[in-house]
PAKE-553550 format. One line per 8 residues: number of its first residue (from 1); their letters; for each residue x, y, z of N, C-alpha, C. Coordinates in pm, whole numbers. Atoms other than C-alpha are relative to their C-alpha. Layout:
NUM> a> X:Y:Z:X:Y:Z:X:Y:Z; ...
This chain:
1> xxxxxxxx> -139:20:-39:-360:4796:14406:93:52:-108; -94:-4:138:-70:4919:14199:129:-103:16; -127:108:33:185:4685:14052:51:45:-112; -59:-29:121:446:4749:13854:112:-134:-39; -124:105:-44:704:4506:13695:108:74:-93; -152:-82:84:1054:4673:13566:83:-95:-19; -93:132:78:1306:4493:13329:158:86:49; -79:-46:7:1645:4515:13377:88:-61:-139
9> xxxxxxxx> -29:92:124:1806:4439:13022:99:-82:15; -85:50:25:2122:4362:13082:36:-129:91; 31:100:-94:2055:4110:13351:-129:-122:-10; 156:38:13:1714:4036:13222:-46:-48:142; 54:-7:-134:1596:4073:13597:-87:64:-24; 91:-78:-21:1248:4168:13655:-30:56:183; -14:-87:-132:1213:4413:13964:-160:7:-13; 163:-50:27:820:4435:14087:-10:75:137
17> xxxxxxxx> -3:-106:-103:697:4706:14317:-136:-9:0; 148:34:15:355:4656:14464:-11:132:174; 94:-88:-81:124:4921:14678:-127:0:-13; 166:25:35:-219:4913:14786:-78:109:-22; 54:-120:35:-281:5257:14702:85:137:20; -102:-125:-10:-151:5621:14619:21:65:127; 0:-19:-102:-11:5724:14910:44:-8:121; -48:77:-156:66:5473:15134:91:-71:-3
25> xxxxxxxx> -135:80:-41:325:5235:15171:51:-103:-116; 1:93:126:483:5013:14925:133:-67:17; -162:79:3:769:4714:14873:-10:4:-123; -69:54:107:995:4595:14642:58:-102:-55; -63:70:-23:1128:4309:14527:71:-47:-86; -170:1:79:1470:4205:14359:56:85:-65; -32:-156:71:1553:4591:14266:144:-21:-26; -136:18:98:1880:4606:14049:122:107:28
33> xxxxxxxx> -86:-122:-46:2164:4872:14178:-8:45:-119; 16:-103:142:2177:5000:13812:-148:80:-6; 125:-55:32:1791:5097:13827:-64:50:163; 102:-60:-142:1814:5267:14168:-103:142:-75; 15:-118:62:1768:5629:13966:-194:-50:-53; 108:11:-7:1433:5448:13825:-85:28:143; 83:35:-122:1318:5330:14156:-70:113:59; -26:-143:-60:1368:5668:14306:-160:65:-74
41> xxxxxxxx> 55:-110:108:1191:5844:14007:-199:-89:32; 143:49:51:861:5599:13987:-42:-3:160; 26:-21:-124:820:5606:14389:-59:107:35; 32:-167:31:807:5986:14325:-140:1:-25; 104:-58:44:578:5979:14131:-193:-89:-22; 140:46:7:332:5734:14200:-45:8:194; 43:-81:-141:312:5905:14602:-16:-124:45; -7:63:-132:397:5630:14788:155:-39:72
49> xxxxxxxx> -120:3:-100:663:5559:15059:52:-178:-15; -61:133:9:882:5251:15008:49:-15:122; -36:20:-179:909:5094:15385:76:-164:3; -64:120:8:1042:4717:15247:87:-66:-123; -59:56:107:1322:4593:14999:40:-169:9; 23:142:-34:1273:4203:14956:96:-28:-146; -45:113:139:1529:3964:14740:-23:-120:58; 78:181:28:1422:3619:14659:120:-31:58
57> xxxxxxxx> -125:82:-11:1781:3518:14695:140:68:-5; -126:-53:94:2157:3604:14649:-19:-36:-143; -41:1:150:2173:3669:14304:170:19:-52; -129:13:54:2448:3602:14091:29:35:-105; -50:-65:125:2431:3784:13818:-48:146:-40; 9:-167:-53:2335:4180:13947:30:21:142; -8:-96:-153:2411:4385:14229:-110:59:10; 182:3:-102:2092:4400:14472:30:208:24
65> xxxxxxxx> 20:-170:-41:1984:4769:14515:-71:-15:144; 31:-51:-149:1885:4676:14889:40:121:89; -71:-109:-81:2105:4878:15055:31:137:-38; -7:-68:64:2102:5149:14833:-152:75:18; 139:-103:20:1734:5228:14859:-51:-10:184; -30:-25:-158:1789:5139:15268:96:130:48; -51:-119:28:2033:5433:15230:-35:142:-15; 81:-32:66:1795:5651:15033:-92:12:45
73> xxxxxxxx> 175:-4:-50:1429:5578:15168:3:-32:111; 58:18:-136:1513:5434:15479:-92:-101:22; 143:156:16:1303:5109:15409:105:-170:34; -70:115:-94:1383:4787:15555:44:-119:-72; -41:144:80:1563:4491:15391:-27:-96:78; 54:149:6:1469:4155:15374:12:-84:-75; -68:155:17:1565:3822:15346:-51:-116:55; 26:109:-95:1493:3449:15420:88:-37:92
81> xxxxxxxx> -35:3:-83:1578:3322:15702:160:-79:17; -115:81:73:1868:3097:15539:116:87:-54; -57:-80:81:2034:3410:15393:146:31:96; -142:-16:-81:2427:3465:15470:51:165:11; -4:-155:5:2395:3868:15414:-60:41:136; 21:-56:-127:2449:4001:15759:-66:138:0; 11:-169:-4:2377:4375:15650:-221:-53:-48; 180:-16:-48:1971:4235:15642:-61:53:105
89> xxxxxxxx> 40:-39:-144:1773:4392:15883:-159:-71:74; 93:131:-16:1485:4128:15861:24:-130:-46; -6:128:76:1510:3774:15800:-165:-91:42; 106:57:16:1163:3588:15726:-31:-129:-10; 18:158:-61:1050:3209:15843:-78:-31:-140; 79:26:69:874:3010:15628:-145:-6:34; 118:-17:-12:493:3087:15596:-16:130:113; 73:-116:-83:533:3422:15780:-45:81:-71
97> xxxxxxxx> 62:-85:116:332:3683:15629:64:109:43; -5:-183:8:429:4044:15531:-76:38:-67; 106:-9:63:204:4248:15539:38:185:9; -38:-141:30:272:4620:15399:-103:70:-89; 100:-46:89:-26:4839:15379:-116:-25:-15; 128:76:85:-296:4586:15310:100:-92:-84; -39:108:70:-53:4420:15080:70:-123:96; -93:112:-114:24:4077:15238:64:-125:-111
105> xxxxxxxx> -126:122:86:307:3804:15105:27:-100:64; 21:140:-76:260:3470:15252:185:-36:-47; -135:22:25:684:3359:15252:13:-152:-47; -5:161:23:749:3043:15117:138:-20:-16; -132:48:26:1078:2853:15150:37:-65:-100; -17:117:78:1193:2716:14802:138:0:-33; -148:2:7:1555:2625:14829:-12:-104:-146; -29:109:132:1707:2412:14517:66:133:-130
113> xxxxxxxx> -126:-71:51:1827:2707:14312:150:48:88; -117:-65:-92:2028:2848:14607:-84:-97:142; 33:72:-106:2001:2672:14935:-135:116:121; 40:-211:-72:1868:3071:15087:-149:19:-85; 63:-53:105:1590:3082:14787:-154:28:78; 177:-34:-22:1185:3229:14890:-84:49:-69; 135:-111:62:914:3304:14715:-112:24:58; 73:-43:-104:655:3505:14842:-157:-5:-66
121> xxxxxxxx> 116:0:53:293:3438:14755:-95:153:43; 83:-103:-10:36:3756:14749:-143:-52:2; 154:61:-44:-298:3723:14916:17:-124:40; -10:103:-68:-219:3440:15162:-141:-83:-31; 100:51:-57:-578:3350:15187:-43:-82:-151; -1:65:140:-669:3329:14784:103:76:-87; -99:-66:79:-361:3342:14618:16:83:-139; 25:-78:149:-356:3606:14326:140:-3:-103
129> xxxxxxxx> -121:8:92:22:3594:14221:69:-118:108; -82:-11:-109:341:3490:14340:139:5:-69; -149:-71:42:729:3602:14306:58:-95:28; -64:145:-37:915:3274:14256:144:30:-12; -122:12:16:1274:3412:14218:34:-75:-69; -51:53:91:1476:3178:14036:-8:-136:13; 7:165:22:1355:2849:14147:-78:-36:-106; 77:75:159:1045:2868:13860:17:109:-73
137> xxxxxxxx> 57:-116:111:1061:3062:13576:-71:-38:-151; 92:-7:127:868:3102:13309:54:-129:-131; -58:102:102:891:2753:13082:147:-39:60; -59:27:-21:1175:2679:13255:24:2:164; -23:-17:-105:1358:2669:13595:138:60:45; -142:-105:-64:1669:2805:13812:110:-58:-43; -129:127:-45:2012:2612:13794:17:23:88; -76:32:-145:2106:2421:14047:132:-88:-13
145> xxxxxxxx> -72:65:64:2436:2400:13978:125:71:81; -92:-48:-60:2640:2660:14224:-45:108:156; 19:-24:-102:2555:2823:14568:-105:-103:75; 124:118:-88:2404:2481:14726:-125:10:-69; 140:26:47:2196:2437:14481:9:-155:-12; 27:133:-27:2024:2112:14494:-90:-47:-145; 139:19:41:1793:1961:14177:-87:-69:74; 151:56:-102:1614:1762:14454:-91:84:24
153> xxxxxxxx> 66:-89:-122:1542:2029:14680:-74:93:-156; 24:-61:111:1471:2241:14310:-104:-95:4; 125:49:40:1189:1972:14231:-90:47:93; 93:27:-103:1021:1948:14581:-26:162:23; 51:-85:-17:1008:2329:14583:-124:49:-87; 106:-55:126:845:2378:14250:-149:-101:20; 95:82:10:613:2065:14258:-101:-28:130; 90:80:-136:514:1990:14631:-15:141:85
161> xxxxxxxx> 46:-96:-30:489:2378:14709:-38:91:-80; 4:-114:93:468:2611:14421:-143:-67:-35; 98:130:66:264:2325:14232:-133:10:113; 95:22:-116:-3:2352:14545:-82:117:18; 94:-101:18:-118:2680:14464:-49:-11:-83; 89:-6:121:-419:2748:14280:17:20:-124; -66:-38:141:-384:2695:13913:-23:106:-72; 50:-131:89:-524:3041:13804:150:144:59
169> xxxxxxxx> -150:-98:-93:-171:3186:14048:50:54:-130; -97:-11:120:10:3378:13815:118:31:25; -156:36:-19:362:3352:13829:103:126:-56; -79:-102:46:601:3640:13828:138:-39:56; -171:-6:-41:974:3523:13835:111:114:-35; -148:-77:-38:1356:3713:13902:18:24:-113; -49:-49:170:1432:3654:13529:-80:-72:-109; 60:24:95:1304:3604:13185:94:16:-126
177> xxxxxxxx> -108:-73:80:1544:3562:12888:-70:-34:-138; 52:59:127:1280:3473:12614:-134:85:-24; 87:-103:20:1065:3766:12624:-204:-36:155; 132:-17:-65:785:3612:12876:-40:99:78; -15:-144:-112:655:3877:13123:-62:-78:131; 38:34:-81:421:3645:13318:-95:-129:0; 33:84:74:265:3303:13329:-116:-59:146; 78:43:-114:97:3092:13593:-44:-144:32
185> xxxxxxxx> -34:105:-47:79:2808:13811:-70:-169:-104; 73:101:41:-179:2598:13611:113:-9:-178; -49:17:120:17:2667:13251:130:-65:51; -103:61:-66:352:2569:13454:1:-150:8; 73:151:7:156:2241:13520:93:-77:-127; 28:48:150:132:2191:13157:99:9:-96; -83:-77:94:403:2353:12981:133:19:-29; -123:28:45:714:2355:13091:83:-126:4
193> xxxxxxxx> -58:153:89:929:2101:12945:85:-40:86; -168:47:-115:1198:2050:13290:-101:-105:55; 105:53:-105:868:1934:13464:-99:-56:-38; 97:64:76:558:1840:13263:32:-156:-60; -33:159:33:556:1484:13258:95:-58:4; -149:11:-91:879:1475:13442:1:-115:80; -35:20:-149:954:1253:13736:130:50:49; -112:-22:-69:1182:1329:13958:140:-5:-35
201> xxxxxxxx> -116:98:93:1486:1092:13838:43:118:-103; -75:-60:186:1459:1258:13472:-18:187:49; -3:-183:-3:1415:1650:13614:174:-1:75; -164:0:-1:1758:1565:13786:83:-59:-46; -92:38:137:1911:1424:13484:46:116:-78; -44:-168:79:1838:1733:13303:48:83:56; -15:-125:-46:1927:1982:13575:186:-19:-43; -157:38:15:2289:1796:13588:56:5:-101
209> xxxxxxxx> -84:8:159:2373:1770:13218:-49:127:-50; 5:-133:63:2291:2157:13195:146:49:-66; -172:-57:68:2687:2253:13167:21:114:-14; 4:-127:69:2614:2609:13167:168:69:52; -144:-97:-20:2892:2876:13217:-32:67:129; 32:-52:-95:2900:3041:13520:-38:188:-9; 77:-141:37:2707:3420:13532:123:105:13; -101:-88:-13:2935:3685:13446:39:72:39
217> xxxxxxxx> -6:-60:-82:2896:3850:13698:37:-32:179; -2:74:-116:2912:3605:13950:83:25:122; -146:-51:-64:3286:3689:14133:-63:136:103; -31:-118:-56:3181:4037:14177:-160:28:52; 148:-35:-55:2772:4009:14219:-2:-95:133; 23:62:-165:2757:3751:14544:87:79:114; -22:-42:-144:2997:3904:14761:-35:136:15; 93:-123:-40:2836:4254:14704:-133:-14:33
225> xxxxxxxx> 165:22:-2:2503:4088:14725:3:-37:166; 1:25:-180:2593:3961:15093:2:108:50; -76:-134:-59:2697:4304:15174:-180:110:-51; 128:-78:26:2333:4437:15048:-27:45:-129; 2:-51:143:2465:4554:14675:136:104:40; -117:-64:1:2769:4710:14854:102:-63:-28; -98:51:97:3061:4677:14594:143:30:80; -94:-40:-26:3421:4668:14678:76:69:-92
233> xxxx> -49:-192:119:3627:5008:14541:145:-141:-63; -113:48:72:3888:4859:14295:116:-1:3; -91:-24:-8:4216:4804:14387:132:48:-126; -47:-18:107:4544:4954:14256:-44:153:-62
């Protein structure tokens, strides 16, 4: 299979692009409008046809290169089924599979960062990864602190679905701002400090007394992110 995972720095968004061989068909998922010019270039050249662009979620702090490489390649966007971006041209249930290629992505619904949020497990049957967007990340988790985010619904995604895959899963989340690249369900268990020996109660103590600032991009990345990554021209 090829997998790739691409950083975006200034977002610290990781973009991963998976195909089951040179050739044939391949998705994407949470691609960055600044790194269409990559996308383009490594598609090229590793001979396969991009037929699906998948985000975990509205993001709020880049503009989505969906519509940009729907533009471009002609490949189909996608979304959960919760998602308020009309310009999707799929929206995905929970536990439906996509399957592109041979590669298949079991959908999972984990609202609590954003009310809209999915991650998609790989290899339904024995799970080998999975793309948690911004409800788990690496030693840490999403805030739930502005587009219907919930820390309830944030626990019960991570713990009573994420938490339920095999502990050898390895875990590839949306962002990383501490250098991890990739971790996995059983170290998650163990390790990170929102959840490990958490209950409930004290994981939404901490989510609430976060206080963060809101993403600086926020204003101008959601309502282009509804729109696919299409920006509005600057007035004036």
């Amino acid at each position: 299979m090829i997998f790739r995972q691409l950083f975006d720095a200034e977002s610290s968004t990781y973009t991963y692009l998976l195909a089951s061989r040179p050739g044939g068909e391949a998705l994407i998922i949470d691609p960055v409008k600044e790194k269409l010019r990559q996308y383009l270039a490594l598609v090229e050249q590793l001979d396969v046809r991009l037929v699906k662009a998948i985000d975990t979620h509205t993001h709020a702090d880049h503009v989505t290169a969906l519509g940009d490489l729907r533009d471009r390649l002609g490949c189909v966007t996608v979304m959960g089924e919760f998602t308020k971006a009309d310009c999707v041209s799929l929206h995905v249930r929970d536990e439906e599979i996509i399957d592109v290629d041979g590669v298949r992505l079991r959908a999972l619904y984990t609202p609590g960062h954003t009310d809209e949020s999915f991650s998609y497990a790989l290899d339904p049957r024995a799970p080998k990864a999975v793309f948690t967007g911004d409800v788990l990340l690496i030693r840490g988790t999403g805030r739930t602190d502005f587009q219907n985010g919930d820390p309830r619904k944030s626990w019960d995604s991570i713990v009573n679905r994420l938490f339920r895959l095999p502990d050898e899963t390895l875990v590839y989340p949306a962002h990383d701002y501490k250098g991890w690249t990739v971790s996995s369900i059983g170290e998650e268990k163990r390790f990170n400090p929102r959840i490990a020996g958490k209950t409930q109660a004290e994981y939404v103590q901490i989510m609430n007394a976060l206080d963060l600032p809101d993403p600086k991009l926020m204003d101008i990345a959601v309502p282009a992110n509804l729109a696919c990554g299409e920006t509005m021209p600057a007035s004036g």
